[in-house]
RODO-2510 file (C-alpha; in nm, 4 decimals, decimal comma):
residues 307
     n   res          X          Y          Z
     1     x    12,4867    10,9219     5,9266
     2     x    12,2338    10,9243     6,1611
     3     x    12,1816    11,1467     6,4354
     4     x    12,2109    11,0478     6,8310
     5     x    11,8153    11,0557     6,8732
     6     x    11,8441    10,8443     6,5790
     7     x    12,0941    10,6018     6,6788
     8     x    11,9339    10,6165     7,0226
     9     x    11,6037    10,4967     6,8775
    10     x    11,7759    10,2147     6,6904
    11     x    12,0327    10,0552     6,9714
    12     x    11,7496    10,0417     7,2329
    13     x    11,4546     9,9039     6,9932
    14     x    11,2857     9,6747     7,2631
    15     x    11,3137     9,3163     7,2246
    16     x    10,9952     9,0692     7,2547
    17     x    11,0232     8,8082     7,5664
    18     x    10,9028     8,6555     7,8311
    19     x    10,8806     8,6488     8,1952
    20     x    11,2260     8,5203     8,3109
    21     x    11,1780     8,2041     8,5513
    22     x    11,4505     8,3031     8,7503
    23     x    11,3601     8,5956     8,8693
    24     x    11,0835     8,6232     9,1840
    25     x    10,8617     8,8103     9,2256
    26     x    10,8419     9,0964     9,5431
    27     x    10,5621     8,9610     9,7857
    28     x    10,3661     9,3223     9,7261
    29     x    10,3358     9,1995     9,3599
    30     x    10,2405     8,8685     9,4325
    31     x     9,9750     9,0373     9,6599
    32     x     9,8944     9,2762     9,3899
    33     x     9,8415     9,0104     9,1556
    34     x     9,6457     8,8057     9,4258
    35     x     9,3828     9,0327     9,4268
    36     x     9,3722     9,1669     9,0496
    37     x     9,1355     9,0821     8,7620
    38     x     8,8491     9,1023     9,0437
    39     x     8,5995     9,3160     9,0080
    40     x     8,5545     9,4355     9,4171
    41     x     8,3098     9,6879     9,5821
    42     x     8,3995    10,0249     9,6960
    43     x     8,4530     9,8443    10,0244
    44     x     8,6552     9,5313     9,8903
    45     x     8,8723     9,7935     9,7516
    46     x     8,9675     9,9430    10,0670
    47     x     9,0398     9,6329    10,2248
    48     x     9,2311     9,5065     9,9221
    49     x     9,4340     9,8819     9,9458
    50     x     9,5091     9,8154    10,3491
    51     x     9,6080     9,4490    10,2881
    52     x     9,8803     9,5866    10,0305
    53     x    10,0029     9,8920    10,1712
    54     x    10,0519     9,6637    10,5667
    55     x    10,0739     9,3391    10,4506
    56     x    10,3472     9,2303    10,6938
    57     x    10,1509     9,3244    10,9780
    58     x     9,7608     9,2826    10,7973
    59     x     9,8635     8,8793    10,7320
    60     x     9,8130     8,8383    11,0601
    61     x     9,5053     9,0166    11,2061
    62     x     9,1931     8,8598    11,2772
    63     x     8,9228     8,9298    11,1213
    64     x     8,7532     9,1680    11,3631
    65     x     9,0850     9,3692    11,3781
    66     x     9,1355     9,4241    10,9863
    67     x     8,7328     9,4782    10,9492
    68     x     8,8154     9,7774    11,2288
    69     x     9,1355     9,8822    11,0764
    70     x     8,9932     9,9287    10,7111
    71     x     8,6373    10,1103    10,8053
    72     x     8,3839     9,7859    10,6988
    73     x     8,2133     9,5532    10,8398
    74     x     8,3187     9,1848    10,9122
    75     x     8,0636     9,0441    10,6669
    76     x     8,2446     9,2472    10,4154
    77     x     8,5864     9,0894    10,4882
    78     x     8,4457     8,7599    10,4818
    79     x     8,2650     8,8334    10,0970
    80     x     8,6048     9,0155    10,0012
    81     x     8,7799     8,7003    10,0762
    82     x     8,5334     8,5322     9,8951
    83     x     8,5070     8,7044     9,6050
    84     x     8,9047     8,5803     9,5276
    85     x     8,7954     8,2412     9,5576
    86     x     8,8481     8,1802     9,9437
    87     x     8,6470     7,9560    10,1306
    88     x     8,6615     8,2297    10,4319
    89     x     8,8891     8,5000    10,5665
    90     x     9,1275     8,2590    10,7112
    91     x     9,1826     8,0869    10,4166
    92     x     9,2611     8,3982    10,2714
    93     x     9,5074     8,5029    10,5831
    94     x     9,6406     8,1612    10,4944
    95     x     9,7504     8,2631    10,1855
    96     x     9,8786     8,5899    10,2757
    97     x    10,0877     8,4685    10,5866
    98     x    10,4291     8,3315    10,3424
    99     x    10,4023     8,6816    10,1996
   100     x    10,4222     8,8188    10,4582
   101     x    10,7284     8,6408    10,6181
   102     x    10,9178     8,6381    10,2954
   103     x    10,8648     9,0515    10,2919
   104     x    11,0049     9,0631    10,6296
   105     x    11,2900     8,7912    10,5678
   106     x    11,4059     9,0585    10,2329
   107     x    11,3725     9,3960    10,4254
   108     x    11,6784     9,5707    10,5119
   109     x    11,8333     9,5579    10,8877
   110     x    11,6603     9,7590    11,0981
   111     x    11,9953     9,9355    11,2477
   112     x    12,0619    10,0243    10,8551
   113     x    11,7782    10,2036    10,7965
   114     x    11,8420    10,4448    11,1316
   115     x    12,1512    10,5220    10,9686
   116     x    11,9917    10,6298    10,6472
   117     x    11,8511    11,0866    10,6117
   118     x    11,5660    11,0998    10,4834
   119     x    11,7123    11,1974    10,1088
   120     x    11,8736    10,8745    10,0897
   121     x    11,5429    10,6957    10,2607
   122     x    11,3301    10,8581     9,9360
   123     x    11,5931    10,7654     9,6917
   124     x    11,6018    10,3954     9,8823
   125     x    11,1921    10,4080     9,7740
   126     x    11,2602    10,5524     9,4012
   127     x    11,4838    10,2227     9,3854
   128     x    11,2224     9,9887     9,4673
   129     x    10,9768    10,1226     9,2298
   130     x    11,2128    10,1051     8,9733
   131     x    11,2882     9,7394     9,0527
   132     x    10,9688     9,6563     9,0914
   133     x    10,8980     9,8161     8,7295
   134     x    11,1893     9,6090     8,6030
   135     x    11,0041     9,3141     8,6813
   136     x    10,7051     9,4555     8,5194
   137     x    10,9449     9,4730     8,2014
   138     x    11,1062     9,1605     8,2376
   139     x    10,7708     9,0720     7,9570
   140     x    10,8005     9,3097     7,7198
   141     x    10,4907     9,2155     7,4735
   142     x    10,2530     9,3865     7,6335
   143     x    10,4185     9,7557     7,6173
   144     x    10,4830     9,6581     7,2412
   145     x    10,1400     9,6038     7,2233
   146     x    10,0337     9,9251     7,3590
   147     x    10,3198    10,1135     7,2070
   148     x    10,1741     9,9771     6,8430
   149     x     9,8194    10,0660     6,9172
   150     x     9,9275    10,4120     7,0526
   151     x    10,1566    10,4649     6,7186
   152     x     9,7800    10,3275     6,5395
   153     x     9,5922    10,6033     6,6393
   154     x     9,6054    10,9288     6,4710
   155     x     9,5592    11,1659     6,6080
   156     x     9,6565    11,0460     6,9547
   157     x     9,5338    11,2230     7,2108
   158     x     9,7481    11,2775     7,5932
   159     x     9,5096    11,3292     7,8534
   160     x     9,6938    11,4491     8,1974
   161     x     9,4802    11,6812     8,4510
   162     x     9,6074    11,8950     8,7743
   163     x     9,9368    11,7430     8,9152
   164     x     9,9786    11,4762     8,5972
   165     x    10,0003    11,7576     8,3583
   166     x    10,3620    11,7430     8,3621
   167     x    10,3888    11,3708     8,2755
   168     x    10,1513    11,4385     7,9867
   169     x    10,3406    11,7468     7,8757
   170     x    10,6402    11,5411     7,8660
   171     x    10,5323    11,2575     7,6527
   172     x    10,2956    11,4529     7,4184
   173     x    10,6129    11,6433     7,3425
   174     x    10,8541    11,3525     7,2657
   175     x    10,5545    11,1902     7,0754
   176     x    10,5530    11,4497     6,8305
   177     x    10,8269    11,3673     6,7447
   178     x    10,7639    11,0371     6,5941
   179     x    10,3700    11,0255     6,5768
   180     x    10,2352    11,3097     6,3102
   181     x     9,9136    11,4081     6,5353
   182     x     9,9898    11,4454     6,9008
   183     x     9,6987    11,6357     7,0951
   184     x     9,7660    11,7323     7,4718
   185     x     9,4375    11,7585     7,6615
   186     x     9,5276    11,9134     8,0229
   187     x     9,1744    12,0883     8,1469
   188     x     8,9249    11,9163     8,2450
   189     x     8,5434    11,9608     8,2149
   190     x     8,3560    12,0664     7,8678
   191     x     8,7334    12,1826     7,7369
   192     x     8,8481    11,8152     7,7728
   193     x     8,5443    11,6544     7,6044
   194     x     8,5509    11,8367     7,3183
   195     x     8,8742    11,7520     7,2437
   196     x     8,8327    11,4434     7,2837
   197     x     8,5480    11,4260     7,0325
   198     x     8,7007    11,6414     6,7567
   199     x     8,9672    11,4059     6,8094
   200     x     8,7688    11,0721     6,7665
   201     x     8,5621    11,2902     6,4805
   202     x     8,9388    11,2911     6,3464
   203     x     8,9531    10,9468     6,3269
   204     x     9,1605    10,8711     6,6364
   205     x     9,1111    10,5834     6,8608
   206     x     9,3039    10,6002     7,1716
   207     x     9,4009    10,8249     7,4391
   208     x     9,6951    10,7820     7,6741
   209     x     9,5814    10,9026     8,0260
   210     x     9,7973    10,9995     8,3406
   211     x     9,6943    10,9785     8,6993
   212     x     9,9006    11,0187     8,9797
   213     x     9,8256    11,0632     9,3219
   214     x     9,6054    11,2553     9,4893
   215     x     9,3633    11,0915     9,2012
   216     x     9,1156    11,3844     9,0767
   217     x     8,7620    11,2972     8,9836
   218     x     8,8244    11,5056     8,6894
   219     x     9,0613    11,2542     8,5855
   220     x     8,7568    11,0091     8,5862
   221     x     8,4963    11,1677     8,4390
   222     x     8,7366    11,2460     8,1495
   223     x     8,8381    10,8808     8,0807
   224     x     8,4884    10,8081     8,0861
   225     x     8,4365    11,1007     7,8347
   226     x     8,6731    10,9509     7,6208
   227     x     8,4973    10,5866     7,6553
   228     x     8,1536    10,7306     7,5759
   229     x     8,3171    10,9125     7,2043
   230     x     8,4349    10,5993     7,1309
   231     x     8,7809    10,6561     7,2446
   232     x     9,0007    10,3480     7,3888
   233     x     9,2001    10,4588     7,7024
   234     x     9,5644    10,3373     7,8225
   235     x     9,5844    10,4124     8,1551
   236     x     9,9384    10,5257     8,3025
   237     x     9,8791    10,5268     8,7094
   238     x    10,0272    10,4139     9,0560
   239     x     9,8097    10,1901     9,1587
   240     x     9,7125     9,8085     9,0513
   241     x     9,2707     9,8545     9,1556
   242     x     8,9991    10,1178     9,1608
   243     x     8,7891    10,3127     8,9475
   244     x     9,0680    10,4401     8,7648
   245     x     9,1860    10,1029     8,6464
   246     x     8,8488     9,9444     8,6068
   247     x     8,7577    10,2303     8,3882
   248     x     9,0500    10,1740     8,1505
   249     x     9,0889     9,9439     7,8563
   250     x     9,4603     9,8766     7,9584
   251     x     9,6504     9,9968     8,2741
   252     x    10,0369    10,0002     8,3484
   253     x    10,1034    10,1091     8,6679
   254     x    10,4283    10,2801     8,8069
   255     x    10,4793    10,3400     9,1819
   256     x    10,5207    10,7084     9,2925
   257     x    10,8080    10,8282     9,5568
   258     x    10,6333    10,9746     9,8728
   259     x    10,9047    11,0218    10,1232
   260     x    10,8849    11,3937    10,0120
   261     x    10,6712    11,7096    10,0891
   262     x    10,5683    11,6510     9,6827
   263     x    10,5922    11,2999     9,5067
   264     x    10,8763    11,2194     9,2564
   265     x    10,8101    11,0195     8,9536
   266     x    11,0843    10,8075     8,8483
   267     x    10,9204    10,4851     8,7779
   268     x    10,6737    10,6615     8,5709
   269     x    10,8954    10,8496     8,4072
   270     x    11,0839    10,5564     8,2955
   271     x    10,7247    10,3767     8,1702
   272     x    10,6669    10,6617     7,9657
   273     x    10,9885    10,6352     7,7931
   274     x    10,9514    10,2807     7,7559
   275     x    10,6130    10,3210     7,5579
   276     x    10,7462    10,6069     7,3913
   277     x    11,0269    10,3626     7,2531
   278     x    10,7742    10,1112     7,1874
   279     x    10,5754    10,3632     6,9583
   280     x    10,9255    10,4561     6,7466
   281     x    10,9516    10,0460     6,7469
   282     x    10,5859    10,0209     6,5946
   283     x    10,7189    10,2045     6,2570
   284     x    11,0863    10,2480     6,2264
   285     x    11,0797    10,3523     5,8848
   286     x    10,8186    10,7019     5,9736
   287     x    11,0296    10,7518     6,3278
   288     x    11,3696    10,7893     6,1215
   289     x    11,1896    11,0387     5,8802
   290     x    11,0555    11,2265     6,1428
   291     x    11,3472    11,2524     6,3579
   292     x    11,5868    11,3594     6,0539
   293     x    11,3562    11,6479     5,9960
   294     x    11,3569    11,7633     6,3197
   295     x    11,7729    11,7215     6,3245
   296     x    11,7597    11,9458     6,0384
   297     x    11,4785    12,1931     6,1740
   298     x    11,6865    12,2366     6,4735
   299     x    12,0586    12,2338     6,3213
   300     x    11,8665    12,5220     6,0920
   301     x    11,7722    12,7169     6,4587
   302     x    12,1044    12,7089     6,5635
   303     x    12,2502    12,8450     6,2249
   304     x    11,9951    13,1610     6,2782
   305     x    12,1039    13,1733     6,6642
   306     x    12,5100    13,1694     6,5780
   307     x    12,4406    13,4470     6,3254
***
């Protein structure tokens, strides 16, 4: 009889699909997706970053205002906008405009959120991340994907640096217990490449990074550690653009709760689950061996324990 890890691992085994046509997406993810698979300037970036983070009030600026609100110039709004295949700036703030209305149209009465503390107002933000995640998950091939490639790789290799350590910590240690060679790399500098080269040496080929906010360059210089061994990197992170991103070979991002004196992490929490399941999905029959020997490995600690 199997154990409930076991039965766990078999009830929830993720099921290939599709995007679902009825469901809509939020107007932040159509703006996210609006300005993805571009490759933009340190400067684009910014202005890409502003856009997103005020779009209900940035849809509507002209350009002199948004160059001044962002830090650039104007000519760098104008090859920003053109660089996503606008004819200009307003073509772009064209575009942006039904975004922005439908954003306002969905938000929540204004007299509602006055009557929310701010506990409830961060829990109110944990929600959204976690619905916009859903979305995210409404197509489910591409964590199987990674989840198989991930399962691929042995050894497999966590990378997670200053605040993201706990993130890695947590998945290396579930990994283990369906992957055979799990290596946790949480220090940066010379101690992170060569672990990341004995484990390429090893005959591994991917690492699973974290980043979450503030983004270290440590975090960076590691990826690209890992990229120059020969090392592919999956990329778990809050944001959709930037170095981070462009320096991965795949990237699933998970927003962050910052309502708080410290960020909370329930969206990625729940991504690295889901890729965890995706890796027990990749090879049922090895994830049922290795969870019944670590049933028994335990069951045998608390025999020693009751004695």
């Amino acid at each position: 009889m199997p154990s409930g890890q076991q039965a766990r691992a078999q009830a929830s085994a993720i099921t290939p699909g599709g995007w679902s046509p009825g469901m809509e997406p939020a107007p932040g993810d159509k703006v996210r997706a609006l300005f993805g698979g571009h490759r933009l300037s340190p400067a684009q970036r910014r202005i890409a970053q502003y856009i997103t983070d005020h779009l209900t009030e940035a849809a509507f600026l002209s350009i002199t205002d948004l160059a001044e609100r962002v830090g650039v110039s104007q000519p760098s709004v104008t090859r920003f906008a053109s660089s996503l295949g606008f004819s200009g700036y307003p073509a772009l703030r064209e575009a942006l405009q039904p975004l922005a209305l439908s954003a306002v149209a969905g938000s929540p009465d204004t007299r509602e959120e006055t009557r929310r503390n701010e506990l409830q107002a961060a829990v109110d933000a944990e929600i959204a991340n976690l619905e916009s995640l859903r979305r995210v998950f409404a197509d489910t091939d591409r964590v199987l994907e990674i989840g198989r490639e991930l399962a691929r790789s042995v050894p497999l290799t966590i990378l997670g640096l200053r605040i993201s350590v706990s993130l890695a910590e947590y998945f290396a240690y579930a990994a283990k217990r369906i992957h055979p060679d799990v290596r946790l790399v949480s220090r940066g500098g010379s101690v992170a490449y060569d672990a990341l080269l004995q484990s390429r040496e090893a005959g591994g080929t991917w690492v699973l990074a974290f980043a979450m906010p503030r983004h270290s360059n440590e975090t960076l210089a590691a990826m690209r550690a890992a990229r120059s061994t020969g090392l592919r990197v999956a990329l778990i992170t809050d944001v959709a653009m930037g170095p981070l991103v462009e320096e991965a070979d795949v990237a699933l991002t998970a927003g962050t709760g910052s309502r708080l004196v410290f960020d909370s992490y329930a969206a990625p929490g729940v991504l690295s689950a889901a890729l965890l399941q995706a890796m027990a999905d990749a090879d049922p029959e090895r994830t049922q061996l290795r969870l019944e020997k670590y049933e028994q490995a335990a069951e045998q600690h608390d025999f020693f324990l009751e004695r």
